[in-house]
N, CA, C and O atoms as CSV, one atom per row, in Angstrom:
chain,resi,resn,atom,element,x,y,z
A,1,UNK,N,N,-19.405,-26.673,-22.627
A,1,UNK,CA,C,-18.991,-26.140,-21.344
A,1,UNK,C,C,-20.249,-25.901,-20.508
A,1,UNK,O,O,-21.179,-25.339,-21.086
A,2,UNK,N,N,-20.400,-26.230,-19.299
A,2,UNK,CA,C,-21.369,-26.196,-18.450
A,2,UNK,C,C,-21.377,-24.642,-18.104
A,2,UNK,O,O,-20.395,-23.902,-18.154
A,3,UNK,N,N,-22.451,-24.352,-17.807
A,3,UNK,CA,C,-22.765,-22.976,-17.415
A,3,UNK,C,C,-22.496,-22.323,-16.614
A,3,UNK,O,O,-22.345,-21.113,-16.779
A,4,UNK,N,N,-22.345,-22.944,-15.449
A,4,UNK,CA,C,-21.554,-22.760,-14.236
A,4,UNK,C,C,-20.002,-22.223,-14.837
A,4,UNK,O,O,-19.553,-21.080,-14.755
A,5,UNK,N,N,-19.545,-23.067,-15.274
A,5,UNK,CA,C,-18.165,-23.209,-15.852
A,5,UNK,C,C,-17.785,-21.182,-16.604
A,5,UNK,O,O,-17.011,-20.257,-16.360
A,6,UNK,N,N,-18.811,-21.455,-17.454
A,6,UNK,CA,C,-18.988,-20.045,-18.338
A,6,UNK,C,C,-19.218,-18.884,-18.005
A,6,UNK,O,O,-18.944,-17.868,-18.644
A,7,UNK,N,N,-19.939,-19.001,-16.585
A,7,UNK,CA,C,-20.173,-18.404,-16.094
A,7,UNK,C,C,-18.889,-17.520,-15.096
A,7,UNK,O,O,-18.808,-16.340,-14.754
A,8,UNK,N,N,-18.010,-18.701,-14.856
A,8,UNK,CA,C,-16.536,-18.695,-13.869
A,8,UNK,C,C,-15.818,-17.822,-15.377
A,8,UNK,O,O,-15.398,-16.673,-15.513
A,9,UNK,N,N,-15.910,-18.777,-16.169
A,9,UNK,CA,C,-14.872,-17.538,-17.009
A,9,UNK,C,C,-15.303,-16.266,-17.094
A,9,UNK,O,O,-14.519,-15.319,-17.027
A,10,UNK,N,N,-16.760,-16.110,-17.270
A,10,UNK,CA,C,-16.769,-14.337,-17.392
A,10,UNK,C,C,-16.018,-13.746,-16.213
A,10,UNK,O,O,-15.140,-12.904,-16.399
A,11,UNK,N,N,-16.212,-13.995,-15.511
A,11,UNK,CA,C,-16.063,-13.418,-13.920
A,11,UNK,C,C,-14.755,-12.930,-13.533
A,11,UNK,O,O,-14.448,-12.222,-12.573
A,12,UNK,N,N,-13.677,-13.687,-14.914
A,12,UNK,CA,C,-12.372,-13.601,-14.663
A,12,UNK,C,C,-11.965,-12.268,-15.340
A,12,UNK,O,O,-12.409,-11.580,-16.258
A,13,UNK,N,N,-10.693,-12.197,-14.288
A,13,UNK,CA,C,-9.961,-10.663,-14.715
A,13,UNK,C,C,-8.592,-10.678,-15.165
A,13,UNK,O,O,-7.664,-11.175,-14.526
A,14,UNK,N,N,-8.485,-10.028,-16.467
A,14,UNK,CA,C,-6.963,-10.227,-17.026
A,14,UNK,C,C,-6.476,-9.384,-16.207
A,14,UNK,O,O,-7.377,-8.605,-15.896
A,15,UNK,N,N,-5.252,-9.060,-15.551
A,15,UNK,CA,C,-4.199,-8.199,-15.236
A,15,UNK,C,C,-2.976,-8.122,-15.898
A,15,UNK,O,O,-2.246,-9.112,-15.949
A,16,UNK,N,N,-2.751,-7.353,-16.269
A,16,UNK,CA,C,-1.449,-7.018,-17.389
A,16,UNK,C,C,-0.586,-5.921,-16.740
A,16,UNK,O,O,-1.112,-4.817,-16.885
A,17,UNK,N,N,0.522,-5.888,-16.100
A,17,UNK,CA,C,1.685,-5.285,-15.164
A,17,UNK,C,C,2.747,-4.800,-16.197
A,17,UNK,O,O,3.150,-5.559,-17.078
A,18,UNK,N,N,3.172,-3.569,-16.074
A,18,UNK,CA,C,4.251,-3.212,-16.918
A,18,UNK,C,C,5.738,-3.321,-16.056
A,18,UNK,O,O,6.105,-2.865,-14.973
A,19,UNK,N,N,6.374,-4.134,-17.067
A,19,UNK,CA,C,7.884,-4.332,-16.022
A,19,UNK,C,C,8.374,-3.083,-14.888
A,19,UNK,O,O,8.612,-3.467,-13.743
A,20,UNK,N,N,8.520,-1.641,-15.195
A,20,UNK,CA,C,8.787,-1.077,-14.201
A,20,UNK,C,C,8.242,-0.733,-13.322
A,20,UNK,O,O,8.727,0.004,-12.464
A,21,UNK,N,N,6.657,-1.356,-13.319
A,21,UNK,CA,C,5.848,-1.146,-12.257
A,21,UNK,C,C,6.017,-2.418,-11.386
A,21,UNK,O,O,5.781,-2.402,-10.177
A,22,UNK,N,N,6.561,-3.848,-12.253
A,22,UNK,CA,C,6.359,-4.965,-11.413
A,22,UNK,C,C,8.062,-5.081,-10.651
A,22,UNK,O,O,8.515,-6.148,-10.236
A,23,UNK,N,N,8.876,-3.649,-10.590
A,23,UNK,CA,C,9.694,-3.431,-10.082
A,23,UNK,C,C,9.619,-3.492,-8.671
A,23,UNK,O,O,10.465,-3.899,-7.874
A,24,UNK,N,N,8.295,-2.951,-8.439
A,24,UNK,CA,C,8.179,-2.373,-7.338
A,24,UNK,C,C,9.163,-0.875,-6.922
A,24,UNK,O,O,10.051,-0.328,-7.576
A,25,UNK,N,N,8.604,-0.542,-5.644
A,25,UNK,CA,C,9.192,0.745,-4.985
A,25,UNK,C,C,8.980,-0.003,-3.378
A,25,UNK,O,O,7.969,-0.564,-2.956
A,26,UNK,N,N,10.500,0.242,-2.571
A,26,UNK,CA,C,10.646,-0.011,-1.764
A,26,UNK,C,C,10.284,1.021,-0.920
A,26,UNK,O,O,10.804,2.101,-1.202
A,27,UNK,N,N,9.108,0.994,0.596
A,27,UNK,CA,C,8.841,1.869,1.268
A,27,UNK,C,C,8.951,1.761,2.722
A,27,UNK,O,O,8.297,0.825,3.181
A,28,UNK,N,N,9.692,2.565,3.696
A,28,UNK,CA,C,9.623,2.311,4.723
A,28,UNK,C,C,8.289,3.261,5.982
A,28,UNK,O,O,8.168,3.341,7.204
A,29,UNK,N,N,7.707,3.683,5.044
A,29,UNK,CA,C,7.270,4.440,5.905
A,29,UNK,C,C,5.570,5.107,5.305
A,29,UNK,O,O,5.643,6.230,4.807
A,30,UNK,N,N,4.710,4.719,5.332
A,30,UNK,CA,C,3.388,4.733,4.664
A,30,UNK,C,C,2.632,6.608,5.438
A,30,UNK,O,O,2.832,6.704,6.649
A,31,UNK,N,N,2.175,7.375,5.038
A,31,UNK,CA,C,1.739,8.317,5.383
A,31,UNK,C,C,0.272,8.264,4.881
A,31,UNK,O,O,0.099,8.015,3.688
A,32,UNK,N,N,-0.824,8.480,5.704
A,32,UNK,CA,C,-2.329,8.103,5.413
A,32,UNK,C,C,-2.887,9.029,5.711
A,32,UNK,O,O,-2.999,9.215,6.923
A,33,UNK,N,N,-3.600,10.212,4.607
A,33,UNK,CA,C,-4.828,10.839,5.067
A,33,UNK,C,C,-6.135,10.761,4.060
A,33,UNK,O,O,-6.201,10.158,2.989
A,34,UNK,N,N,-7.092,11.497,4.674
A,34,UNK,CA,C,-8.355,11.344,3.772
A,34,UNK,C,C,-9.099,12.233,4.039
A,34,UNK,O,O,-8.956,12.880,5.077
A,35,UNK,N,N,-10.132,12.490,3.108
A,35,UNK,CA,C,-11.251,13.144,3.173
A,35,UNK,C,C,-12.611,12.532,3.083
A,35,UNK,O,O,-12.669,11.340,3.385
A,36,UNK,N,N,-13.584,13.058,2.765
A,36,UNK,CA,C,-14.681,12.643,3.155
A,36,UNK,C,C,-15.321,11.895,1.912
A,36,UNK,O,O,-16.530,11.680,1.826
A,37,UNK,N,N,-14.397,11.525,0.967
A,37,UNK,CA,C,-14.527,10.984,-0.450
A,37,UNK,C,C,-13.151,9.762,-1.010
A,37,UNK,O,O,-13.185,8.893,-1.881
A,38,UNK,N,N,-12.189,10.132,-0.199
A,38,UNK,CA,C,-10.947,9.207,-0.437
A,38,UNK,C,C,-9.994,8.746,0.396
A,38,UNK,O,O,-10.462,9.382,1.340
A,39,UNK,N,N,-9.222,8.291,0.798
A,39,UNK,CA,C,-8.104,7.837,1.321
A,39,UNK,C,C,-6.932,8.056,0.704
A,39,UNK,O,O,-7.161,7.800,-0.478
A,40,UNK,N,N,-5.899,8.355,0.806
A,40,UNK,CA,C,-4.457,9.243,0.440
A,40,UNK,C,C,-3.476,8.439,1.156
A,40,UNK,O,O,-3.185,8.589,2.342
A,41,UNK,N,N,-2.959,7.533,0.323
A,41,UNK,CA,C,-1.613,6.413,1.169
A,41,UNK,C,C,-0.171,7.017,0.194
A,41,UNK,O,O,-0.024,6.884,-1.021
A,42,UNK,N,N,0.560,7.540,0.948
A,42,UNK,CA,C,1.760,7.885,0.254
A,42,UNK,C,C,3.254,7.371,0.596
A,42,UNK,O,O,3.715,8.335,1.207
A,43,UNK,N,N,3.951,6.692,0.558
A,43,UNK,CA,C,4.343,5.785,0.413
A,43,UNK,C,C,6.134,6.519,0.285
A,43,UNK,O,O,6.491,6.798,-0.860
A,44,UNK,N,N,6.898,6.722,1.155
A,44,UNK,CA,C,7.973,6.697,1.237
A,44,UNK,C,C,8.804,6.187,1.331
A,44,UNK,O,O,8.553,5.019,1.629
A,45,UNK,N,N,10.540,6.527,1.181
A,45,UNK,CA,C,11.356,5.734,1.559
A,45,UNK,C,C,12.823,6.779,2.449
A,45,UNK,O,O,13.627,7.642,2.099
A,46,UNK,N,N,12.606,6.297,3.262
A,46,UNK,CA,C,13.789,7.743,4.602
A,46,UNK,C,C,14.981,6.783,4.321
A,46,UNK,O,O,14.752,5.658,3.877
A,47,UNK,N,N,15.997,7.122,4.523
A,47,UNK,CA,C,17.229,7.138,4.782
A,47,UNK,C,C,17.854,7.606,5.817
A,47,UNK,O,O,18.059,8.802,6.027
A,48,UNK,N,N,18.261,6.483,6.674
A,48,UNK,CA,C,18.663,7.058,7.599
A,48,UNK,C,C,19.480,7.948,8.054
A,48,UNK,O,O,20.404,7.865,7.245
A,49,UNK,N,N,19.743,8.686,8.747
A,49,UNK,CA,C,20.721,10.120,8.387
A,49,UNK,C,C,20.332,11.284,7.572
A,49,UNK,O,O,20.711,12.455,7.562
A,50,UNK,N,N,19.502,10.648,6.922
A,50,UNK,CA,C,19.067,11.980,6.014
A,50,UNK,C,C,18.657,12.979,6.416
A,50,UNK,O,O,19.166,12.884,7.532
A,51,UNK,N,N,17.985,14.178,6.456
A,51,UNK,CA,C,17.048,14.765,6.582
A,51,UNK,C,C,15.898,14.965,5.564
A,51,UNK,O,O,15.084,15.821,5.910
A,52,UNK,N,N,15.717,14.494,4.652
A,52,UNK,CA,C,14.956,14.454,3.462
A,52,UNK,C,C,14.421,13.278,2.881
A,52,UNK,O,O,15.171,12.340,2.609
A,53,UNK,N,N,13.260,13.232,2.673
A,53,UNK,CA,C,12.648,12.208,1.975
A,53,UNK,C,C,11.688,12.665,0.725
A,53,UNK,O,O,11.071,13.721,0.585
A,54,UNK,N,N,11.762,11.581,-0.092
A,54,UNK,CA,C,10.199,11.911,-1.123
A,54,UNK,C,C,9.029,10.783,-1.229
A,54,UNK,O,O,9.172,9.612,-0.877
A,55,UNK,N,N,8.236,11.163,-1.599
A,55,UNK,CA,C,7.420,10.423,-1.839
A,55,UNK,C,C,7.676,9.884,-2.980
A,55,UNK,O,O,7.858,10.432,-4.068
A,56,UNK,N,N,7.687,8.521,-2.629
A,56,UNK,CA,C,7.771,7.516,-3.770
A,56,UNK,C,C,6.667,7.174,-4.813
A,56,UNK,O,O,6.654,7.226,-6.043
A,57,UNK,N,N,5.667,6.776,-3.804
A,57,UNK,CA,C,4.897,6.017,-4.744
A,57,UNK,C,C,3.345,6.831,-3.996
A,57,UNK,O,O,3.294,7.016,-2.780
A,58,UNK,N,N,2.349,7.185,-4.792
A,58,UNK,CA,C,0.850,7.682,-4.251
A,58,UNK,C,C,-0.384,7.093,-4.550
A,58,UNK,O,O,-0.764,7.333,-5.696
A,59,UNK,N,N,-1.228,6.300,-3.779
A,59,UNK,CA,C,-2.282,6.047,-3.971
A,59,UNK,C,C,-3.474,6.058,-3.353
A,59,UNK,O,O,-3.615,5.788,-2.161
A,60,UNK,N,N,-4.797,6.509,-4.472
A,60,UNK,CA,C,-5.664,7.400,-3.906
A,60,UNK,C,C,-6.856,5.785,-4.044
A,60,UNK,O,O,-6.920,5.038,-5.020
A,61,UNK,N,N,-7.580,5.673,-2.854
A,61,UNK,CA,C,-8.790,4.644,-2.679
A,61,UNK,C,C,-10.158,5.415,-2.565
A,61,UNK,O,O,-10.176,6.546,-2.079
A,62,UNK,N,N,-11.073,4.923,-2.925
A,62,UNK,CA,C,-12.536,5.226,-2.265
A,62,UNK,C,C,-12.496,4.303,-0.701
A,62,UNK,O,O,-11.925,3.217,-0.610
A,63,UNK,N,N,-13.163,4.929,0.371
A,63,UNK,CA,C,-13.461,4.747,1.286
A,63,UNK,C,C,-13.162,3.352,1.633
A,63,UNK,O,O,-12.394,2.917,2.491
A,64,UNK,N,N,-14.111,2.575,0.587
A,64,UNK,CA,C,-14.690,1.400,0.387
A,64,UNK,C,C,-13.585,0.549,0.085
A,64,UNK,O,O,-13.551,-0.665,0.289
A,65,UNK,N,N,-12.868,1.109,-0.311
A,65,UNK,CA,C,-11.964,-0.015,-1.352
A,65,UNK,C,C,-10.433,0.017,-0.358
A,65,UNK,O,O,-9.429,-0.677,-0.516
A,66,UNK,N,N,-10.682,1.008,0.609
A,66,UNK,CA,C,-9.278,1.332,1.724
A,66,UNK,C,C,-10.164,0.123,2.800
A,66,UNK,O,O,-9.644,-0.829,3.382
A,67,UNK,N,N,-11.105,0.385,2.813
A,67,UNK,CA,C,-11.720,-0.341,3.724
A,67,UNK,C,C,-11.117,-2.432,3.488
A,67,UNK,O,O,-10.598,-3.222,4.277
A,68,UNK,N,N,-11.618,-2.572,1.835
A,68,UNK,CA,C,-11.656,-3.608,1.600
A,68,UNK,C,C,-9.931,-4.114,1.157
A,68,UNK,O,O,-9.556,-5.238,0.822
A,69,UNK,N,N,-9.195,-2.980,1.285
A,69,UNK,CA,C,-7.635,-3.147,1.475
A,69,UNK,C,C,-6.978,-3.686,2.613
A,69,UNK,O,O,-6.056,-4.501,2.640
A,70,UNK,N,N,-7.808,-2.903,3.926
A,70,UNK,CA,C,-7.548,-3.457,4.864
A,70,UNK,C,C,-7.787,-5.044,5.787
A,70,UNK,O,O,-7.156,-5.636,6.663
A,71,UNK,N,N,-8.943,-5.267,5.085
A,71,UNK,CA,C,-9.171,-6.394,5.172
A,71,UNK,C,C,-8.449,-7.604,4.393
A,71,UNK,O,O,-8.400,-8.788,4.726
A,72,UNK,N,N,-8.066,-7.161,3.601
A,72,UNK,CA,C,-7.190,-8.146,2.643
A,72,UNK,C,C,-5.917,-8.012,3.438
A,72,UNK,O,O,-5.749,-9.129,3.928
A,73,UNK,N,N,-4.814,-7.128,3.866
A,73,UNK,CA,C,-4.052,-7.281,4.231
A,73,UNK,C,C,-3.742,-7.708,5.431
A,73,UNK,O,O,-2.738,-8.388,5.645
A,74,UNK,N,N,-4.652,-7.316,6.416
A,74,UNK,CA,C,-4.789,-8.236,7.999
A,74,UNK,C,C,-5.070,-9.327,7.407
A,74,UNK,O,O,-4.222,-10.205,7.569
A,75,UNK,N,N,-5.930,-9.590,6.793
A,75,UNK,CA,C,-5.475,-11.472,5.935
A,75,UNK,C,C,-4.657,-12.185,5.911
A,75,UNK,O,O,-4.448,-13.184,6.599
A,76,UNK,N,N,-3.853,-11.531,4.734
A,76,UNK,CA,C,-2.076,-11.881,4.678
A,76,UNK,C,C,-1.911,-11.639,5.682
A,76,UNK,O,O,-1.996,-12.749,6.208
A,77,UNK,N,N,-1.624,-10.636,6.804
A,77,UNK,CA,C,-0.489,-10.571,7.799
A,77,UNK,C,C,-1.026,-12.113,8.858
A,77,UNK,O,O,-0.150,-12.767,9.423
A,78,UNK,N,N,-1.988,-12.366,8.940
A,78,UNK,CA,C,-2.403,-13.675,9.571
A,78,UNK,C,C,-1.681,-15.071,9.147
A,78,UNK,O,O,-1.136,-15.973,9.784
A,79,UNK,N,N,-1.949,-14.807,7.694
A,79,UNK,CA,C,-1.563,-16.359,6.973
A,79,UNK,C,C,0.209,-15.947,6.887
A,79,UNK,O,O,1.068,-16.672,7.387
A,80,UNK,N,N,0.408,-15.099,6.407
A,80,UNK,CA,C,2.103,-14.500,6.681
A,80,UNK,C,C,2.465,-15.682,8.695
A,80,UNK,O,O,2.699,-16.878,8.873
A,81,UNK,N,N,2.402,-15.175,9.126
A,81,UNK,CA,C,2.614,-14.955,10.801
A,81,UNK,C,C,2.027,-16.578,11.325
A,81,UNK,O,O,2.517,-16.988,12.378
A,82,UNK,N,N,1.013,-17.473,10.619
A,82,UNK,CA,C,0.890,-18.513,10.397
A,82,UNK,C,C,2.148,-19.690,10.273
A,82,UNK,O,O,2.653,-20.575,10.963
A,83,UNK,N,N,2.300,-19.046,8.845
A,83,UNK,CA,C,3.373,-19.463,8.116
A,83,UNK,C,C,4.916,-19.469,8.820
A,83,UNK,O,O,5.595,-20.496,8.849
A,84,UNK,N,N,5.324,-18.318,9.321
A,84,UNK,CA,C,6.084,-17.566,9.441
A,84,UNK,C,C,6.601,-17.148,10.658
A,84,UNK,O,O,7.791,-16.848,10.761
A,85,UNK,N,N,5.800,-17.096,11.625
A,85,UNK,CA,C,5.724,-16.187,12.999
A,85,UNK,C,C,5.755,-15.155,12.852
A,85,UNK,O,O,6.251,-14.458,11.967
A,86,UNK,N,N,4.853,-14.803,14.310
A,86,UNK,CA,C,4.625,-13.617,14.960
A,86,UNK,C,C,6.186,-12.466,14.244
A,86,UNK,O,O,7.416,-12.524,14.262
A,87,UNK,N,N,5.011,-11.447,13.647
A,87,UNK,CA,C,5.871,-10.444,12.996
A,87,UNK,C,C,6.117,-8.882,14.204
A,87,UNK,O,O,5.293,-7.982,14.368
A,88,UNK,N,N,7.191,-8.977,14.729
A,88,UNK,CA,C,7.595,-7.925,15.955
A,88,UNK,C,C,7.622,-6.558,15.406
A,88,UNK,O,O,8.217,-6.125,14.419
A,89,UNK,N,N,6.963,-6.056,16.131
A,89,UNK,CA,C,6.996,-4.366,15.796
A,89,UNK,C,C,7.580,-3.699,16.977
A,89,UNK,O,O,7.022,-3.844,18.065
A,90,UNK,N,N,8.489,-3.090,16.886
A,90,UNK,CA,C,8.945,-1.589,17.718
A,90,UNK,C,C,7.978,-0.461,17.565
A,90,UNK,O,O,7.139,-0.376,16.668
A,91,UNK,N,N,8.156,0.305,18.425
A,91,UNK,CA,C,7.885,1.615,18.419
A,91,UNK,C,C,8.682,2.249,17.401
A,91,UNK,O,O,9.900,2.099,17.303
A,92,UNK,N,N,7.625,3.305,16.280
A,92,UNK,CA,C,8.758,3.625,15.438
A,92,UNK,C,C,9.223,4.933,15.909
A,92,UNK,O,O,8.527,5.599,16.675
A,93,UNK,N,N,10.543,5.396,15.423
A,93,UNK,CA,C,11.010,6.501,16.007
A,93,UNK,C,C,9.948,7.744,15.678
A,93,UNK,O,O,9.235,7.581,14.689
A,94,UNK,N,N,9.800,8.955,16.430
A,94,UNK,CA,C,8.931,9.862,16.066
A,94,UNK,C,C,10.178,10.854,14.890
A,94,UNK,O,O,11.315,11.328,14.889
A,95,UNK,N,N,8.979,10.700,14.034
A,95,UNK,CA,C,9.539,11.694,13.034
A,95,UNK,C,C,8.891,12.858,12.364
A,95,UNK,O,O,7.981,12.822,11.536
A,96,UNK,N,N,9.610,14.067,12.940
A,96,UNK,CA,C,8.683,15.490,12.469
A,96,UNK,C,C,8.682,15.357,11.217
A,96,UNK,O,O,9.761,15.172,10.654
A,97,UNK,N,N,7.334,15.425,10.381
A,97,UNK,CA,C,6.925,15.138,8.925
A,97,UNK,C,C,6.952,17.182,8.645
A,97,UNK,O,O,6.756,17.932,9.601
A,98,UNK,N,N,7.186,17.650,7.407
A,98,UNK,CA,C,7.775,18.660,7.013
A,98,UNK,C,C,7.031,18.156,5.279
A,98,UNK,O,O,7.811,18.137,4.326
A,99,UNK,N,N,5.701,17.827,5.078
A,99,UNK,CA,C,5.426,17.475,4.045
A,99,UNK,C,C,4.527,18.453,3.163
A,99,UNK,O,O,3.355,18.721,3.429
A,100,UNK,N,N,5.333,19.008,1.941
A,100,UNK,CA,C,4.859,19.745,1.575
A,100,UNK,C,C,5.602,19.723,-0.328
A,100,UNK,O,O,6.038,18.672,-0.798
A,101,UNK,N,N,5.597,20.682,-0.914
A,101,UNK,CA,C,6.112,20.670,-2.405
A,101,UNK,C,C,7.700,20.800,-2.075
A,101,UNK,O,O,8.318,21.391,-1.190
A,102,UNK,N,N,8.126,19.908,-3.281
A,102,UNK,CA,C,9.776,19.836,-3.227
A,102,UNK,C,C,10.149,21.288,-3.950
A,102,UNK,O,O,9.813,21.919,-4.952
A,103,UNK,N,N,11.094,21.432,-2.765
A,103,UNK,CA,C,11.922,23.324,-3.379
A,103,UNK,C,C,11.143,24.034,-2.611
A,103,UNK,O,O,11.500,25.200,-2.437
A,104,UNK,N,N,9.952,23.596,-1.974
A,104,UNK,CA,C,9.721,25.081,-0.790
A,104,UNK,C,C,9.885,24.903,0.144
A,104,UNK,O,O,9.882,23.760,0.603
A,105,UNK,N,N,10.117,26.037,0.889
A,105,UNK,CA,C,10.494,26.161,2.449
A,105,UNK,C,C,9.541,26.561,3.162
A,105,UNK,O,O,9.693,26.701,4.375
């Protein structure tokens, strides 16, 4: 095997997905804060009519890596919209967020 070659295999990364994670969680509604060390994407799903939501799904980035998220996904949304067309956004409705521990008032 050429070195080059050997070199390509180290480089490679196994990923191994557990079925109820490769379920996914359906989210309509992404909530983003941070501090001066992380990024905080929390990941809901509203129902309409409801008054209540939870957080589904939570994930915490370094700066760097929200940074290099974003760049990956304006990616896709390019080659998506390429592919695909221009993806239309509305204004989303304003919604008073009330986010805090489930069971307190």
């Amino acid at each position: 095997m050429s070195e080059k070659k050997e070199k390509q295999k180290q480089k490679q990364l196994n990923i191994a997905i557990d079925e109820n994670i490769a379920d996914g969680v359906y989210s309509n509604l992404a909530i983003i804060n941070h501090s001066t060390s992380e990024f905080i994407v929390d990941f809901v799903n509203i129902m309409p009519g409801s008054p209540k939501a939870k957080v589904k799904s939570r994930v915490i980035l370094t700066p760097e890596h929200a940074k290099r998220f974003k760049i990956a996904l304006n990616d896709n949304i390019q080659r998506y919209e390429k592919s695909n067309g221009i993806i239309e956004t509305n204004e989303p409705p304003k919604i008073p967020l009330n986010f805090g521990l489930a069971g307190k008032a």
